[in-house]
MARBA-3410 file (N, C-alpha, C, O; in Angstrom, 1 decimal):
136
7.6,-10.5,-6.8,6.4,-10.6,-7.7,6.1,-9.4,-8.5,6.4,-8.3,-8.0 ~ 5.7,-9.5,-9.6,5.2,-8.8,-10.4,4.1,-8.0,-10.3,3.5,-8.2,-9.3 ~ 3.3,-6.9,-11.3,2.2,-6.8,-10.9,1.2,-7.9,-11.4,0.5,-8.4,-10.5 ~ 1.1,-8.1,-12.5,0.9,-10.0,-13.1,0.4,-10.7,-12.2,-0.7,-10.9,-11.8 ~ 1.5,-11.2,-11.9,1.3,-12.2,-10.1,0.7,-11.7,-9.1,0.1,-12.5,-8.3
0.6,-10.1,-9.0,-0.1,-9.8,-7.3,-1.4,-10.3,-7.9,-1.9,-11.3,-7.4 ~ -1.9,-10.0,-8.8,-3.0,-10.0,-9.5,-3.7,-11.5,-9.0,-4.9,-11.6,-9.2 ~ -3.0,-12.7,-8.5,-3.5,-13.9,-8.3,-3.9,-13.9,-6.9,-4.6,-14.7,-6.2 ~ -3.3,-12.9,-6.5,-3.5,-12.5,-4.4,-4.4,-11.2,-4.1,-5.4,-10.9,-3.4 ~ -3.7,-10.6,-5.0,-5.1,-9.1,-4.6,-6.1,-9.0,-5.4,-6.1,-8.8,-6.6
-7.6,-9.2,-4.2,-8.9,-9.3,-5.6,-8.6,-7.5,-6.4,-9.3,-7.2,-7.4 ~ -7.7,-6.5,-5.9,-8.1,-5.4,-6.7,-7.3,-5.1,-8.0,-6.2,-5.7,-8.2 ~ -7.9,-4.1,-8.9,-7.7,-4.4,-10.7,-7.1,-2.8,-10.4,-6.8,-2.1,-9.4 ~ -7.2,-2.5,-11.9,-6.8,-1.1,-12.1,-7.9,-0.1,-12.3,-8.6,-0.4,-13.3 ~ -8.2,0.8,-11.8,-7.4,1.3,-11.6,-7.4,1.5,-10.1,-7.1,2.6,-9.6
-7.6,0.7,-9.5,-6.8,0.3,-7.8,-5.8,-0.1,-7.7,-5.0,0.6,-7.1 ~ -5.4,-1.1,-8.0,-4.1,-1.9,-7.6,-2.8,-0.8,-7.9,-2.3,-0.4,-8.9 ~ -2.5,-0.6,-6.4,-1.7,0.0,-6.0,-0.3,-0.7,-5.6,0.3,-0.1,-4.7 ~ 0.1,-1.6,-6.1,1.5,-2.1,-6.4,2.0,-2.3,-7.6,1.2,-2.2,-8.6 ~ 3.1,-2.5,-7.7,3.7,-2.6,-9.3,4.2,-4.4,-8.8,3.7,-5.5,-9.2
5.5,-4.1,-7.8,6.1,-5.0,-7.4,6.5,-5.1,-6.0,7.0,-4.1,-5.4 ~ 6.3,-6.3,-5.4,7.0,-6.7,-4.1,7.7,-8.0,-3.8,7.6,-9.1,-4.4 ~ 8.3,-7.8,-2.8,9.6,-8.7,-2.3,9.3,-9.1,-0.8,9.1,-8.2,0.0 ~ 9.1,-10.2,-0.4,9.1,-10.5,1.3,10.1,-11.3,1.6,10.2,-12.4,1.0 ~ 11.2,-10.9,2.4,12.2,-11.3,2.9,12.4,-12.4,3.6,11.4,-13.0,3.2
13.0,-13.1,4.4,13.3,-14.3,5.1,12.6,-13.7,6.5,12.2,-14.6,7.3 ~ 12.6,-12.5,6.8,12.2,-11.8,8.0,10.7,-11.4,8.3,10.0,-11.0,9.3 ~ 10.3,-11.8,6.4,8.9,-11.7,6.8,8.4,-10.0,6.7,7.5,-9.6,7.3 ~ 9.2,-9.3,5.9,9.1,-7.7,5.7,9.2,-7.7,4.3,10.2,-8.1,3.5 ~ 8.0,-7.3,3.9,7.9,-6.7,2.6,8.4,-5.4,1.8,8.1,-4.3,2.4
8.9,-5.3,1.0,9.4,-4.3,0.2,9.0,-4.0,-1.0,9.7,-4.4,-2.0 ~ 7.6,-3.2,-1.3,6.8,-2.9,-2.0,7.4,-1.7,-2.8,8.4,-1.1,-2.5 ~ 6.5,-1.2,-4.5,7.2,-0.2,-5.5,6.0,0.1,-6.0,5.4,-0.8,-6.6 ~ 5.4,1.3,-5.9,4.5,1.5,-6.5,4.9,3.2,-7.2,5.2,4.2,-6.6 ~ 4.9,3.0,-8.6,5.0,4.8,-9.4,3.6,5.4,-9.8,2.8,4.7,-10.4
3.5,6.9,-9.5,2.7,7.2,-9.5,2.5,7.8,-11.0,3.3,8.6,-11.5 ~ 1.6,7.4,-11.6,1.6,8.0,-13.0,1.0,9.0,-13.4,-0.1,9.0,-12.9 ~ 1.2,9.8,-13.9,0.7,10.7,-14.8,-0.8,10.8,-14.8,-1.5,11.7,-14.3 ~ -1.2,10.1,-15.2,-3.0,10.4,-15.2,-3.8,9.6,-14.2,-5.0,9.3,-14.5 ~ -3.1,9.1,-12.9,-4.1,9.0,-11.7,-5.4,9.1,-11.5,-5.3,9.4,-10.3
-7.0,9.0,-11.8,-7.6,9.4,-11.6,-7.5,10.2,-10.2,-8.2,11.3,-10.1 ~ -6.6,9.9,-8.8,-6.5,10.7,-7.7,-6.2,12.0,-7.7,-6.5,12.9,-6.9 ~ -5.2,11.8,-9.2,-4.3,13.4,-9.2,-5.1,14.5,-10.2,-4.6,15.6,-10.3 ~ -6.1,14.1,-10.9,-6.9,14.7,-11.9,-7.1,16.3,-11.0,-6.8,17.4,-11.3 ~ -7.9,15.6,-9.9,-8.6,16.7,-9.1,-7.9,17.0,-7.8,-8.1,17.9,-6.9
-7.6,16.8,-7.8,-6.1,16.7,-6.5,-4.7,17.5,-6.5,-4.1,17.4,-5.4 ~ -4.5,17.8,-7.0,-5.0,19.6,-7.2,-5.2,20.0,-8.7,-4.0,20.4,-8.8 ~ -5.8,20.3,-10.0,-5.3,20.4,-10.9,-4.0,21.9,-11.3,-4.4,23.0,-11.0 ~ -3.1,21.8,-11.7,-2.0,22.1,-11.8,-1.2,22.1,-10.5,-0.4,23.0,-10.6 ~ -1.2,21.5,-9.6,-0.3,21.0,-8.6,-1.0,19.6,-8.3,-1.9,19.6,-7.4
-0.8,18.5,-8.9,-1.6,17.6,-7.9,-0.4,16.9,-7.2,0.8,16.7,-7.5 ~ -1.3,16.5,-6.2,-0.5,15.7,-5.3,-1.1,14.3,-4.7,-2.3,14.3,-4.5 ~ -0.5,13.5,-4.5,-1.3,12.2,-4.2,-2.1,12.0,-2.8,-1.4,11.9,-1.8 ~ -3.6,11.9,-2.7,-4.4,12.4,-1.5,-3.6,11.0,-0.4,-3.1,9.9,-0.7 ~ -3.8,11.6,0.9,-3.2,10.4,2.1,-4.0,9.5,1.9,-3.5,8.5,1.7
-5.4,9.5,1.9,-5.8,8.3,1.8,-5.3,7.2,0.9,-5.4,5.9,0.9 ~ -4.9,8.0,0.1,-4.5,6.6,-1.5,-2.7,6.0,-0.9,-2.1,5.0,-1.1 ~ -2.3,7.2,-0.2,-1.1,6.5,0.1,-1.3,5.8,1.2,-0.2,5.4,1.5 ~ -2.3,5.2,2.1,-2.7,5.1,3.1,-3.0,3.0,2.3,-2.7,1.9,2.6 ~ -3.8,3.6,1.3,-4.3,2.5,0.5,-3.2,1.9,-0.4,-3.4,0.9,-1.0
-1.7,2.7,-0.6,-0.9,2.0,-1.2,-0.1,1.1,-0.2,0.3,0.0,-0.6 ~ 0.1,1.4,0.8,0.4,0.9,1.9,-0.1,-0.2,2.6,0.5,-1.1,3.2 ~ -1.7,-0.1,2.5,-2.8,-1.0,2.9,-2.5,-2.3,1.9,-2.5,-3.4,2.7 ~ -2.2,-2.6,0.7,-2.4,-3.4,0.0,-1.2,-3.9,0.0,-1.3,-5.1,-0.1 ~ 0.2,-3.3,0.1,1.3,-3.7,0.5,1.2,-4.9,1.6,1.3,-6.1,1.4
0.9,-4.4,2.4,0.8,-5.0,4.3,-0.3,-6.4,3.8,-0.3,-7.4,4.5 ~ -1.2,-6.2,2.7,-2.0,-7.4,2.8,-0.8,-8.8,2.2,-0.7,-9.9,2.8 ~ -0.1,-8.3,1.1,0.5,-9.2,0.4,1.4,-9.7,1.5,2.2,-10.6,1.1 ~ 1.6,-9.4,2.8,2.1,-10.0,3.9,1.5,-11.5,3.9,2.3,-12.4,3.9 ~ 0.4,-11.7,3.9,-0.2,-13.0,4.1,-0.8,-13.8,2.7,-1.6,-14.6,2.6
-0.2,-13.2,1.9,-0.7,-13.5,0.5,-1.4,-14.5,-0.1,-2.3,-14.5,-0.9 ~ -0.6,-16.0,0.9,-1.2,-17.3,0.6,-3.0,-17.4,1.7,-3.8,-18.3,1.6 ~ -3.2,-16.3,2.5,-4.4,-16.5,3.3,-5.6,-15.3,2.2,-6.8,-15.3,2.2 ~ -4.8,-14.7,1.6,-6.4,-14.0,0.9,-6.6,-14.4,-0.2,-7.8,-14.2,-0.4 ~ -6.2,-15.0,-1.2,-6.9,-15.7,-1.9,-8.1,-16.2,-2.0,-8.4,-17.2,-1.4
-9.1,-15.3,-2.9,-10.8,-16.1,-2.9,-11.1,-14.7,-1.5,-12.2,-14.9,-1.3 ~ -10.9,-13.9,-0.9,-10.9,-13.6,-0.5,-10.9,-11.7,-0.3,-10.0,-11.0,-0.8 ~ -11.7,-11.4,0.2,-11.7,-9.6,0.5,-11.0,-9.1,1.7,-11.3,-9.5,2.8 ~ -9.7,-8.1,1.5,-9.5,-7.6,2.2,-9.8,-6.2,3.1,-9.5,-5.2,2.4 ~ -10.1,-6.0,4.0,-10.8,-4.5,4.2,-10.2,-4.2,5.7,-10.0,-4.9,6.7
-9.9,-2.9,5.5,-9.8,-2.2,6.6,-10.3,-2.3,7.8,-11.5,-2.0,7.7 ~ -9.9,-2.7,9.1,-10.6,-2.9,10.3,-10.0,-1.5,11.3,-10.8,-1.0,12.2 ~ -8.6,-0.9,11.1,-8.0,0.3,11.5,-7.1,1.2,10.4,-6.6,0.7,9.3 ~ -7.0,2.6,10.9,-5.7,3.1,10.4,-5.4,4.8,11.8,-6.0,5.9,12.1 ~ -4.3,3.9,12.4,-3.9,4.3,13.7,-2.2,5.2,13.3,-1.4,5.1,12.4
-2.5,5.8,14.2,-1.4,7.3,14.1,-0.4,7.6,12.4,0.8,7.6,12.2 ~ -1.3,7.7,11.7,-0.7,8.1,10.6,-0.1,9.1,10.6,-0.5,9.9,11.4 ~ 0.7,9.4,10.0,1.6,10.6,9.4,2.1,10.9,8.4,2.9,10.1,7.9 ~ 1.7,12.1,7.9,2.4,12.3,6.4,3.7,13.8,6.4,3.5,15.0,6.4 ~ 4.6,13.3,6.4,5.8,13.7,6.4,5.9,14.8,4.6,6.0,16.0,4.9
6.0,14.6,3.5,6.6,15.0,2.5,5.2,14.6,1.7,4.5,13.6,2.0 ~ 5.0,15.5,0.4,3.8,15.5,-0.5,4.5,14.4,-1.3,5.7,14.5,-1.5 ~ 3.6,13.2,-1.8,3.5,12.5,-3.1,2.9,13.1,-4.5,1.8,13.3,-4.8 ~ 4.2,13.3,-5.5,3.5,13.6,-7.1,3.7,12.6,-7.5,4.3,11.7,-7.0 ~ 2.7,12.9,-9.1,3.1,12.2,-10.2,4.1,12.1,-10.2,4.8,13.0,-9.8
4.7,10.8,-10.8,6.1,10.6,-11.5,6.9,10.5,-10.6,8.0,10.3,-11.0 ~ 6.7,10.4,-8.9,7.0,9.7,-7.9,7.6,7.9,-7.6,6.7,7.0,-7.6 ~ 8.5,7.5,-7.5,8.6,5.9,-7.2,8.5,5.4,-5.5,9.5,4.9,-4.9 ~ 7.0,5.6,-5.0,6.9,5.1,-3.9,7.5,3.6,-3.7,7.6,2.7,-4.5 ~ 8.0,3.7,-2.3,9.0,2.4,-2.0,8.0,2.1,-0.3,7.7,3.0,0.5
7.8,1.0,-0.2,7.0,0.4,0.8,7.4,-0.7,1.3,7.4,-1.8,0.8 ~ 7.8,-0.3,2.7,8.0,-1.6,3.6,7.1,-1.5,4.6,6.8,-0.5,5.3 ~ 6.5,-3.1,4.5,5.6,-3.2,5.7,5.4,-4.4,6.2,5.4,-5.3,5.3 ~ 5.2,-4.6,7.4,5.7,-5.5,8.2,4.2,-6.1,9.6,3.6,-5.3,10.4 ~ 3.9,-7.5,9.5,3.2,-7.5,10.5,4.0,-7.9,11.9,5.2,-8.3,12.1
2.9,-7.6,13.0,3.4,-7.2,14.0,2.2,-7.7,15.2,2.2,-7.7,16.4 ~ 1.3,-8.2,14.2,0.5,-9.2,15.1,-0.7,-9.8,14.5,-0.8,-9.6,13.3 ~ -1.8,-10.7,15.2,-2.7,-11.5,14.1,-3.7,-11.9,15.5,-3.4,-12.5,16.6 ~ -5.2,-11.0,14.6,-5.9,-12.0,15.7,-7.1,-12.7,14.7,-7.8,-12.0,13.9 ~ -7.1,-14.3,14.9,-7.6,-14.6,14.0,-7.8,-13.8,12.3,-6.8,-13.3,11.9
-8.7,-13.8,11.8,-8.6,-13.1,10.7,-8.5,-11.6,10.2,-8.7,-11.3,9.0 ~ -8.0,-10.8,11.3,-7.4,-10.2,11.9,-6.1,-9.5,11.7,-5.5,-10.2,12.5 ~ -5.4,-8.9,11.3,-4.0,-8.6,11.2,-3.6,-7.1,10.9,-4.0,-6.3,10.1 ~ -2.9,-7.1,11.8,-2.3,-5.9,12.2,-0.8,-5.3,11.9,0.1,-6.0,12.4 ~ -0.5,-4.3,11.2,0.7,-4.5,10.7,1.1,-2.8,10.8,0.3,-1.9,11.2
2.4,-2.5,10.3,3.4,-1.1,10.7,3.4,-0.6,8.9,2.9,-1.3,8.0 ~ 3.9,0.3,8.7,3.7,0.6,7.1,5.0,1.9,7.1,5.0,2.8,7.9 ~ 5.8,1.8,6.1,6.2,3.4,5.8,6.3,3.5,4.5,6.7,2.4,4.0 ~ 6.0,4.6,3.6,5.6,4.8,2.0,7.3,5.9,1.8,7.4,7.0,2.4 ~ 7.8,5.7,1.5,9.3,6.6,1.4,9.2,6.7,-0.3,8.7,5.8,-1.0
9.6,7.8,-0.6,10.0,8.4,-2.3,11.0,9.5,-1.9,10.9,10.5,-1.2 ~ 12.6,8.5,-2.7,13.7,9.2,-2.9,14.9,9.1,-1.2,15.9,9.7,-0.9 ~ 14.1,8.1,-0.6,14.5,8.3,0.5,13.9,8.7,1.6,14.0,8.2,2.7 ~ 12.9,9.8,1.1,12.5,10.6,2.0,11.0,9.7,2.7,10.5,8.7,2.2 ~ 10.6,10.3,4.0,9.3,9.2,4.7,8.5,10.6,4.0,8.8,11.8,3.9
7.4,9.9,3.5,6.4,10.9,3.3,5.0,10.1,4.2,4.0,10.6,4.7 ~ 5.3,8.9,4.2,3.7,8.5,5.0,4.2,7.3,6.2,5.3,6.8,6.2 ~ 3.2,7.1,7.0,3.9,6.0,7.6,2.7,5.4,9.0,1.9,6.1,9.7 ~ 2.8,4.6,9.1,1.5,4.4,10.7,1.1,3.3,10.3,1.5,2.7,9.2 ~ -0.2,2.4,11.8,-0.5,1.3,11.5,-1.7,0.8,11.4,-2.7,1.0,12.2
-1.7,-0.3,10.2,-3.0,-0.6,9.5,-3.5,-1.5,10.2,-3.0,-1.6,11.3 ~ -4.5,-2.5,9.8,-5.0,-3.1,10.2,-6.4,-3.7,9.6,-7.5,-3.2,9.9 ~ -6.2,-4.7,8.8,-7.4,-5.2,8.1,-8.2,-6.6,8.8,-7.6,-7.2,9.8 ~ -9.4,-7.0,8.3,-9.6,-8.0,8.2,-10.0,-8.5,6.7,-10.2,-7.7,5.8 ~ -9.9,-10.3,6.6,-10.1,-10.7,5.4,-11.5,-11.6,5.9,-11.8,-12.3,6.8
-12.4,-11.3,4.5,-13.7,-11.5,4.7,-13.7,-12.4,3.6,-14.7,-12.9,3.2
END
């Protein structure tokens, strides 16, 4: 899917929408792409002349990844944070970065869903832990 298309599953616009493009496999593991651009509002102030992308937003690129897990259940629907359990940030995110995101659920209680996340650029893990939203 495009960013176009997430657009019919995730109620969020720009400048939130934190995917470009994703893929869900026969396994049910998503493989998310989000690049970080140049004029971010995150990276404005974050550091000005070094910015770097704050964990929360990779936290939230990750978050929206893991929702498009159930894509056909949020429709018409809000998704919101109910956890975010043993994060780690491994390697700084810049601009001009091509975050790569796989995330995977790993369990479901009622509306409910719980899932694993890692944010990798170039290979490398820069973020990774597990989410957990509900849809309202």
């Amino acid at each position: 899917m495009d960013r176009e298309e997430l657009k019919n599953y995730l109620p969020h616009r720009e400048p939130m929408l934190l995917v470009d493009e994703i893929d869900i496999d026969q396994d049910g593991i998503a493989h998310a792409k989000y690049r970080i651009k140049e004029d971010e509002f995150f990276c404005r102030g974050h550091f000005p002349g070094n910015p770097i992308v704050p964990g929360v937003i990779q936290c939230e690129i990750m978050a929206q990844s893991c929702a498009l897990l159930v894509k056909d259940e949020i429709q018409g629907k809000t998704t919101l944070y109910s956890s975010i359990n043993n994060v780690r940030f491994k390697h700084v995110v810049k601009p001009g970065d091509l975050c790569e995101i796989t995330a995977k659920l790993v369990n479901r209680r009622g509306q409910i869903f719980f899932c694993e996340a890692v944010l990798k650029v170039d290979g490398n893990l820069c973020c990774k832990g597990e989410l957990s939203f509900a849809l309202v």
